[in-house]
matplotlib code that plots the C-alpha trace (Angstrom):
import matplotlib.pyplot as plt

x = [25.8, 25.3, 21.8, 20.9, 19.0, 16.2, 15.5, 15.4, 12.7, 11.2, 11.3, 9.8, 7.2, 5.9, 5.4, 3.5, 1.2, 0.4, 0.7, -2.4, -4.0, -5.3, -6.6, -10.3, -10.2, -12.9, -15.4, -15.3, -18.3, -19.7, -23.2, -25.0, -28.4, -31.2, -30.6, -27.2, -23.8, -21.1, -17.3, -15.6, -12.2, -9.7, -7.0, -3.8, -0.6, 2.2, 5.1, 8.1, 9.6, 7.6, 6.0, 1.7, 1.5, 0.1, 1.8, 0.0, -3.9, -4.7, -8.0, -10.6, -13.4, -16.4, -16.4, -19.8, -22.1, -24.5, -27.9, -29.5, -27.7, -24.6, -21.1, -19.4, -15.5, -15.2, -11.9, -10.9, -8.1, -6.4, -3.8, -0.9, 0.6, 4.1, 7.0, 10.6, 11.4, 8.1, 5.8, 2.4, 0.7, -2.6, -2.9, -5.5, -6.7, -10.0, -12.4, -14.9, -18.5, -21.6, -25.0, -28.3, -31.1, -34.1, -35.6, -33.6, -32.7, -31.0, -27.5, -25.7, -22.0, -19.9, -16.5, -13.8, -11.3, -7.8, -6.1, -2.7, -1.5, 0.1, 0.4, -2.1, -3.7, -6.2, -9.8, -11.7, -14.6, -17.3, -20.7, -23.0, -25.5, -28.4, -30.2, -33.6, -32.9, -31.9, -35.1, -34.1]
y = [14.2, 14.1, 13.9, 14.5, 12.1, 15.1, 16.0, 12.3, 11.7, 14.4, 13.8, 10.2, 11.7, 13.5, 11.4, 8.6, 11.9, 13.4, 10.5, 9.3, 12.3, 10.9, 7.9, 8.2, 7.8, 5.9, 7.6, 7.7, 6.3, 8.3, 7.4, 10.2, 10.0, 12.4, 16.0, 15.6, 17.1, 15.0, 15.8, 14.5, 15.9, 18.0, 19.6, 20.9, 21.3, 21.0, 22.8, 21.0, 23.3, 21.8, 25.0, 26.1, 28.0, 26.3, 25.9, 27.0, 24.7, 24.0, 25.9, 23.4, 24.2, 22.3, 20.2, 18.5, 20.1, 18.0, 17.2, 16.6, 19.0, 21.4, 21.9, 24.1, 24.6, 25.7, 26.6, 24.6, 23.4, 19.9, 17.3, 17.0, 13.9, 13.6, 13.0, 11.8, 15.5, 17.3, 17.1, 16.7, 20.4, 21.9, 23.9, 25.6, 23.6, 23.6, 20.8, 20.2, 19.1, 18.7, 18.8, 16.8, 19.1, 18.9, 15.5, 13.9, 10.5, 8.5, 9.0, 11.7, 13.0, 15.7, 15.8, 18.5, 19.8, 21.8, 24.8, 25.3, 27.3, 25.0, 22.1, 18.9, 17.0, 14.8, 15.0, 13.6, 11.8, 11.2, 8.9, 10.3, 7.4, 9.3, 7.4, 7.5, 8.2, 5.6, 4.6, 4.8]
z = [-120.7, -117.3, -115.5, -112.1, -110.2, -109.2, -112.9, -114.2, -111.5, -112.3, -116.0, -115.0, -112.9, -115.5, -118.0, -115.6, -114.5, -118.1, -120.2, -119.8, -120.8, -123.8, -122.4, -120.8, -116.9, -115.3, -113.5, -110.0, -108.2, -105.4, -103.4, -101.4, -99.8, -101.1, -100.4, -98.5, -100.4, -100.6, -101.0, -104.4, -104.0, -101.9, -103.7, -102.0, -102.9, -99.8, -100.2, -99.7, -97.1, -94.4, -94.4, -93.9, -97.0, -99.7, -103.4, -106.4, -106.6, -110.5, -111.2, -111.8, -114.5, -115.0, -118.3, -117.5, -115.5, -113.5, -114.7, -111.0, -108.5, -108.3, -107.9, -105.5, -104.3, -101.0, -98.9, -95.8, -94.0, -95.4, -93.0, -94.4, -92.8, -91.5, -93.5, -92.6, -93.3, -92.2, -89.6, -89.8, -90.4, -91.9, -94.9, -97.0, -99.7, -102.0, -101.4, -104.7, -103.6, -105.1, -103.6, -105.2, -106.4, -103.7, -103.5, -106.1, -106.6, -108.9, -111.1, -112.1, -113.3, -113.0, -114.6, -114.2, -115.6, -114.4, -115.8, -115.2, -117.9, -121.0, -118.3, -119.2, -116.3, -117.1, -116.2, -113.5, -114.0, -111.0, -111.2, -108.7, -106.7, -104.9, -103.1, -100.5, -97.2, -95.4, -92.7, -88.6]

ax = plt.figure().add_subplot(projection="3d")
ax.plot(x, y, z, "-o")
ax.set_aspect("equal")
plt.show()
């Protein structure tokens, strides 16, 4: 049988990216000050033509909802950095924030969750710090 080094790489990156879908990823801590969002993730996906067009994003769904604030996805425009191939370009990608409820401090979480048809990514996990303004 004869394997080619592109799908044995691929084969291998694979199983380091979905294997651990059964174990439990640790949360992500993030600190905010009261009543200022905060960005938790941008998702893109470059292609691998050097191009601007972005490849499919994963659509991400809210497993746990936060108890203090909300969630929101808005579009922007992500930096790709150069590669030996590429150069450096911008592309659309999704940018997952979430913003305290009014006057709130304290902890809260958010996790999320990807759809990608019958792919499996694992779940990311966030532990939200709000804290009191910091005095000037």
């Amino acid at each position: 049988m004869i394997y080619r080094p592109t799908s044995v790489l691929l084969t291998v990156a694979t199983i380091a990216l979905f294997g651990t879908v059964a174990k439990a990823q640790a949360p992500k801590e993030v600190t905010t000050e009261k009543n200022k969002p905060v960005v938790l993730g941008n998702f893109l996906n470059a292609p691998n033509n050097c191009g601007t067009n972005p490849g499919p994003i994963p659509l991400l769904k809210l497993r746990e909802k936060p108890s203090h604030g909300v969630v929101g996805l808005q579009i922007m425009i992500g930096d790709v950095a150069a590669t030996d191939a590429c150069p450096a370009r911008k592309i659309p990608a999704i940018a997952l924030f979430y913003t305290p409820s009014k006057d709130f401090v304290g902890k809260d979480s958010v996790q999320v969750e990807f759809e990608t048809g019958d792919t499996k990514i694992p779940s990311l996990s966030f532990l939200i710090t709000v804290q009191a303004a910091a005095e000037k």
